[in-house]
Structures are given as structure tokens and as C-alpha cells.
Short mmCIF file of the C-alpha atoms (twelve columns), coordinates in Angstrom:
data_MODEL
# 
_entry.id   MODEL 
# 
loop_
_atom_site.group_PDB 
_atom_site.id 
_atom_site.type_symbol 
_atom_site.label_atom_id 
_atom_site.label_alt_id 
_atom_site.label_comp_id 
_atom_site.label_asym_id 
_atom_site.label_seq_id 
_atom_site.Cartn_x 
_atom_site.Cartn_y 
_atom_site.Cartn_z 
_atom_site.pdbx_PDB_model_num 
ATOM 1   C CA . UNK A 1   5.884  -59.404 -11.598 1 
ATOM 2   C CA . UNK A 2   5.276  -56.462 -13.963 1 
ATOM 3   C CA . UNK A 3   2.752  -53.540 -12.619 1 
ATOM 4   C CA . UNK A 4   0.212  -52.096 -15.388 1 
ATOM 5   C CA . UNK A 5   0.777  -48.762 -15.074 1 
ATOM 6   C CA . UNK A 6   -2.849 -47.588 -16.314 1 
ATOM 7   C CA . UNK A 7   -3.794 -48.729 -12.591 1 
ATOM 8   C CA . UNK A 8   -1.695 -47.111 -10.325 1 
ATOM 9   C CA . UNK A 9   -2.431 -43.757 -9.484  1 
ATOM 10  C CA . UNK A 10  0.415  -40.940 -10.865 1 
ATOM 11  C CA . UNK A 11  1.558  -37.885 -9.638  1 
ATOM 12  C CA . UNK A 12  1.784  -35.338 -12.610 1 
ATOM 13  C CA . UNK A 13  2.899  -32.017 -11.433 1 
ATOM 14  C CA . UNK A 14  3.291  -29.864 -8.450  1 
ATOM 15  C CA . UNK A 15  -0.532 -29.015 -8.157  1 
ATOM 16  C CA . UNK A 16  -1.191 -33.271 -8.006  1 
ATOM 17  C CA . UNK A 17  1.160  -33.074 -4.457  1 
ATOM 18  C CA . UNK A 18  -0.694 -30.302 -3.182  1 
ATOM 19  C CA . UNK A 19  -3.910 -31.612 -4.025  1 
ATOM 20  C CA . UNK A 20  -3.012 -35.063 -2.626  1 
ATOM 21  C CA . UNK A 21  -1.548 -33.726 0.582   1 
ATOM 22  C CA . UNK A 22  -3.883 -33.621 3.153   1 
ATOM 23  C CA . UNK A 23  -0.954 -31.235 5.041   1 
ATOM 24  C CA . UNK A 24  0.884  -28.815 3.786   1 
ATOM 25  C CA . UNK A 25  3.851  -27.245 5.460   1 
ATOM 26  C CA . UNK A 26  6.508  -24.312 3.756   1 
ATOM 27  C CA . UNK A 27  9.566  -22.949 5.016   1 
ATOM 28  C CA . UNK A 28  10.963 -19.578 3.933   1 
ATOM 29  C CA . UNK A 29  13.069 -16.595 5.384   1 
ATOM 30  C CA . UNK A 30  11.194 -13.511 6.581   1 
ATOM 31  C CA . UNK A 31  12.968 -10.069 5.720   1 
ATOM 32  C CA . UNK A 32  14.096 -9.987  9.504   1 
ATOM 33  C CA . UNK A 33  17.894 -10.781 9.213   1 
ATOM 34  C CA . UNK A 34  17.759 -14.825 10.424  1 
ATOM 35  C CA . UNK A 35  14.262 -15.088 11.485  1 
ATOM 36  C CA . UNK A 36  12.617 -17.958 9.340   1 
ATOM 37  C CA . UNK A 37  8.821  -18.701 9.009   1 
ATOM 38  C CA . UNK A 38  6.489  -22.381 9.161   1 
ATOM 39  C CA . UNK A 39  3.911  -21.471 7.506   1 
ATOM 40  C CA . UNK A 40  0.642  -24.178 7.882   1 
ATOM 41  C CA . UNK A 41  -0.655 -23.673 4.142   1 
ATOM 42  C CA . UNK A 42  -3.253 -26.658 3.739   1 
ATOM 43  C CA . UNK A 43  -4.600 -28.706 6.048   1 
ATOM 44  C CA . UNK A 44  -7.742 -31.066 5.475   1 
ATOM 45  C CA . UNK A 45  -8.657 -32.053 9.097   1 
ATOM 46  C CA . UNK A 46  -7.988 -28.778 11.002  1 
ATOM 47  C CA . UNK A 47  -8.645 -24.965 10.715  1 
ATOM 48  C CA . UNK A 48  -5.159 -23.131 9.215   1 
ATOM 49  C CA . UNK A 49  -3.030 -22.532 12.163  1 
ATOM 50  C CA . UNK A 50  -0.913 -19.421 12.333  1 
ATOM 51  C CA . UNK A 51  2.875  -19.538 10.845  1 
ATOM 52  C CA . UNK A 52  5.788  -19.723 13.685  1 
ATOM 53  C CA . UNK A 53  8.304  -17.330 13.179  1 
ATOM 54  C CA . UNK A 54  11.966 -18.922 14.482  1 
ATOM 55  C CA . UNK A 55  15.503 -18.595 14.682  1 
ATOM 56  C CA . UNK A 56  18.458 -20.605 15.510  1 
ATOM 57  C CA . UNK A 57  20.903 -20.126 18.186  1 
ATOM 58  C CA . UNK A 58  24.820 -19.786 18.166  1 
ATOM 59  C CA . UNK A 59  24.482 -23.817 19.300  1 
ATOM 60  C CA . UNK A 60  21.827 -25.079 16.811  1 
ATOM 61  C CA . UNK A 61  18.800 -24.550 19.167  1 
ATOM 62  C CA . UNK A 62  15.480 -23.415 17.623  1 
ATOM 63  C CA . UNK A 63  14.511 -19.982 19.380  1 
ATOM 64  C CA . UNK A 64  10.485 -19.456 18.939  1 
ATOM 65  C CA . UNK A 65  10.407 -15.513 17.419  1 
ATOM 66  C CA . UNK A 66  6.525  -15.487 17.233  1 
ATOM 67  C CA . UNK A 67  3.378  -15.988 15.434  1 
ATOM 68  C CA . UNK A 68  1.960  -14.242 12.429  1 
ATOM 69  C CA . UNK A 69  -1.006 -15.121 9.927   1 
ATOM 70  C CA . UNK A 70  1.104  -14.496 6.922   1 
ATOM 71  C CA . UNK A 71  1.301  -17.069 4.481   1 
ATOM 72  C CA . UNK A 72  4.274  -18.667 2.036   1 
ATOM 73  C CA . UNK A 73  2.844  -16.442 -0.301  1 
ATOM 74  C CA . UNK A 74  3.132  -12.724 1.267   1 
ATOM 75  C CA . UNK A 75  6.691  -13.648 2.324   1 
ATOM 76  C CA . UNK A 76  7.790  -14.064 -1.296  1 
ATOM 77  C CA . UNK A 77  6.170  -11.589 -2.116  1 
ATOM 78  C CA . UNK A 78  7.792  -9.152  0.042   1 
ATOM 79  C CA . UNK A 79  10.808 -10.281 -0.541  1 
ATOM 80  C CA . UNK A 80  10.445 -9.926  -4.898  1 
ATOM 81  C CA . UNK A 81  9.204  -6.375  -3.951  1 
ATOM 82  C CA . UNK A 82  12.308 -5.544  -1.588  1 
ATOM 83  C CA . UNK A 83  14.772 -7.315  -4.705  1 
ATOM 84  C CA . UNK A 84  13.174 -4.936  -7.655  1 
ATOM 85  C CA . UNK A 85  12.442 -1.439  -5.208  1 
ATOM 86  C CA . UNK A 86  16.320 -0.946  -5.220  1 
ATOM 87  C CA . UNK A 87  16.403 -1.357  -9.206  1 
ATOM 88  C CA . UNK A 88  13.345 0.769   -9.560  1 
ATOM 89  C CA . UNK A 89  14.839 3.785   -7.398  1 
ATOM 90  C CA . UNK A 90  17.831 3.444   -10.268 1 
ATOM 91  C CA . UNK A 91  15.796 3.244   -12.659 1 
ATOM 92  C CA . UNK A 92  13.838 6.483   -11.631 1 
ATOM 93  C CA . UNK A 93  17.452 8.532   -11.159 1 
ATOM 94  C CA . UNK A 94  18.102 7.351   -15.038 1 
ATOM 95  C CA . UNK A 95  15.215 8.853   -15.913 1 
ATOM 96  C CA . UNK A 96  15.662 12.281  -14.359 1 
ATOM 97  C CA . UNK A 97  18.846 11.996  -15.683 1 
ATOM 98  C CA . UNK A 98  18.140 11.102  -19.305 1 
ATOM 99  C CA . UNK A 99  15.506 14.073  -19.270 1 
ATOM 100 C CA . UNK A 100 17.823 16.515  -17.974 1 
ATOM 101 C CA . UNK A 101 20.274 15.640  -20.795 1 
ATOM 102 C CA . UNK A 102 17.885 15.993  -23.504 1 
ATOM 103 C CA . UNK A 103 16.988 19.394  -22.130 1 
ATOM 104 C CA . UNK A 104 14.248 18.867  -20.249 1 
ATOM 105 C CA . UNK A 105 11.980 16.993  -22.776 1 
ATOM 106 C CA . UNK A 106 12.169 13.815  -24.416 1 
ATOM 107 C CA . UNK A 107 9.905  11.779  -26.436 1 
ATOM 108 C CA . UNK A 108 8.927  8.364   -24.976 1 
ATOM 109 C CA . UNK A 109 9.528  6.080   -27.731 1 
ATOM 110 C CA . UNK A 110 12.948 7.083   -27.234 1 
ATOM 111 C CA . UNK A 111 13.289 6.865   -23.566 1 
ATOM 112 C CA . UNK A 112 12.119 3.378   -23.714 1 
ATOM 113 C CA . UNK A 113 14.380 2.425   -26.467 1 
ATOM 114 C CA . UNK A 114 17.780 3.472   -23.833 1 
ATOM 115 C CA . UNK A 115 16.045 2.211   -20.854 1 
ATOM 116 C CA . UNK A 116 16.014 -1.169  -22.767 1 
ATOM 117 C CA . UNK A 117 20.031 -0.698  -23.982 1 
ATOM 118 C CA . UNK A 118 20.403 0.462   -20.242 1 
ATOM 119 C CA . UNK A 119 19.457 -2.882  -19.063 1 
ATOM 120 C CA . UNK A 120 15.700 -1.879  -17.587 1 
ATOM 121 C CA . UNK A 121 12.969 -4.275  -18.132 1 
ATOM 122 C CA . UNK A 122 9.741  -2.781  -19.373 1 
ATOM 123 C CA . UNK A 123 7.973  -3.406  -16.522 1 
ATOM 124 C CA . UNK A 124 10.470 -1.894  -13.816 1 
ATOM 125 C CA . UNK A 125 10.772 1.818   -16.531 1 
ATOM 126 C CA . UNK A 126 6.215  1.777   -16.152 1 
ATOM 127 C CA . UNK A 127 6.582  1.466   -12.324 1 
ATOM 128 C CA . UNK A 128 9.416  4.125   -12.333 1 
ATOM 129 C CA . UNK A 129 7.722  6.871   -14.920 1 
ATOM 130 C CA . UNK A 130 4.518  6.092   -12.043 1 
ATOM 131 C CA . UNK A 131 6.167  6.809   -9.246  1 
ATOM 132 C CA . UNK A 132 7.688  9.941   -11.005 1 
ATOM 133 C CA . UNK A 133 4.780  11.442  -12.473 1 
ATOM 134 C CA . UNK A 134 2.742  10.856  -9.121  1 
ATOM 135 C CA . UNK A 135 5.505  12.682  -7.075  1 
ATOM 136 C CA . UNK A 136 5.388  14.971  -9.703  1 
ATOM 137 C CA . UNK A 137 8.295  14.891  -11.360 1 
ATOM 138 C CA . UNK A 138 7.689  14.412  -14.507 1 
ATOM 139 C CA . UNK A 139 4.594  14.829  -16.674 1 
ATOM 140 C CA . UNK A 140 3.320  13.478  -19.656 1 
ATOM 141 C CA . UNK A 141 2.045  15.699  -23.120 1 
ATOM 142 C CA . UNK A 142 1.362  14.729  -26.663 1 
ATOM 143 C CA . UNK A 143 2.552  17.182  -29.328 1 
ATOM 144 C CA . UNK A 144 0.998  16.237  -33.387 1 
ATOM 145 C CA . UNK A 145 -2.452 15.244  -34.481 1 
ATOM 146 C CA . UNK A 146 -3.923 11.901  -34.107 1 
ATOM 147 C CA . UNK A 147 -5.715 12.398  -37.386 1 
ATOM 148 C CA . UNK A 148 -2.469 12.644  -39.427 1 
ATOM 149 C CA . UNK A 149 -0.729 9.929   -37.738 1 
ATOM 150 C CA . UNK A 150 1.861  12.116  -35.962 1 
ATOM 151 C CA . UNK A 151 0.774  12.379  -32.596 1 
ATOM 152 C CA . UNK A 152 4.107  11.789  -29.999 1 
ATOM 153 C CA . UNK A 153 3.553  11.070  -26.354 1 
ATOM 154 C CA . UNK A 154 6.439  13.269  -24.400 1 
ATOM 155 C CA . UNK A 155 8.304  13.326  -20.793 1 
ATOM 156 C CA . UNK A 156 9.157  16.501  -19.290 1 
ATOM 157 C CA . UNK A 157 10.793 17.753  -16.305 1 
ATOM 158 C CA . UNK A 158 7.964  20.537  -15.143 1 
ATOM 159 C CA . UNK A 159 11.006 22.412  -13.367 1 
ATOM 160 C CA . UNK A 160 13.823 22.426  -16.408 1 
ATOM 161 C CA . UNK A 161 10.450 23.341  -19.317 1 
# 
């Protein structure tokens, strides 16, 4: 017997399972060295419960570790920001670095131009020249005229300048 396809319901992507599911349940790794998390992220017939922080013994057994109301969501998140943080401190030490070696004061074109041949994303050089330049380590000045077309944003070291 062949099924008509048209009249069975099909699931399409990853938002059709969640949206079917009337329970959702994730598993993930906390930044605690071996504690996992379940985290209760849908549920249709109940409030949210809180997630159940675990481990596993030397013999297999599940050891309970707590409860928290974190979701799937803030653990990944946490752990992207503790992945790029190392690679942003780097990136920050470059900087100083590259500034020293042009005397003090470079243009930023430029800078961004090596950061790119140095292997730094776009994104992870703006978080780094932030964190800088609110410590106050660097600053930021324009030298030219707008008007003319010549105007060049600059990085300095305040303390080498």
C-alpha cells in the first residue's frame, strides 16, 4: 500500500521538534570540571522545573551536585565566552605590542589590516581595543580634515606619546 505523502504530517527542521515536543529535555557540561547539567527547557503540562546539576562516580553512579535555574542556553553561553576570553587577552597583548613597535602611535586601518594577517577575527580585535581603551590603555584621536577626505582615526599608547 503506498502512503500519499501530502497527508501525513512532516517534520521540517529543528524548530518543527521543538514545537511538536510537548517536553523538552538538554544535556550539557557546566564549567565545573565533570559536573553536567538537565536542564527542563519546554514543558506543556507543567511549570519549568529547575536544571539538576550531576556527576558520575568512579563506578558509573549518578551523584546529584544540585539545582540551578540556568538554562541550555546560559551554559553555552558561558562556555563560548570562557573559549574566546583567552584569545581576546592575546589579542589585547598584540596590540600593546604592535603600538609599542610603531612608536607609540599607529593608525587603525593598519592595525586591523595585521590583526587580520595575525589570525584575529574582527570581532575578537573590537572587544580587545574596548577593553583597552576602557582600562585606559590606549586612546583613540583623528588627525586630517573630514572636509578634504583625509581624516585618519589613530591608536596611541597615552604612556609611550
Amino acid at each position: 500500500m503506498v502512503k500519499d505523502t501530502e497527508a501525513w504530517p512532516r517534520i521540517a527542521d529543528s524548530a518543527d521538534l521543538w514545537d511538536i515536543a510537548r517536553s523538552v529535555l538538554m544535556l550539557g557540561y557546566t564549567e565545573e570540571q565533570g559536573v553536567r547539567y538537565l536542564s527542563n527547557e519546554k514543558n506543556n503540562y507543567s511549570e519549568l522545573q529547575e536544571s539538576i546539576l550531576f556527576s558520575f562516580g568512579e563506578s558509573g553512579e549518578i551523584r546529584p551536585e544540585g539545582t540551578t535555574w540556568k538554562r541550555d542556553r546560559e551554559f553555552t553561553q558561558e562556555a563560548a565566552l570562557s573559549v574566546s576570553a583567552p584569545k581576546r587577552n592575546d589579542c589585547k597583548e598584540w596590540i600593546i605590542r604592535e603600538v609599542e613597535n610603531a612608536g607609540g602611535d599607529v593608525p587603525s586601518k593598519i592595525l586591523e589590516e595585521s590583526a587580520k594577517q595575525a589570525g584575529y577575527s574582527f570581532h575578537t580585535l573590537r572587544r580587545a581595543k574596548e577593553e583597552l581603551k576602557a582600562a585606559g590603555d590606549i586612546q583613540y584621536y583623528t588627525v586630517g580634515s573630514p572636509k578634504e577626505g583625509t581624516r585618519e582615526w589613530r591608536l596611541k599608547i597615552p604612556s609611550l606619546v
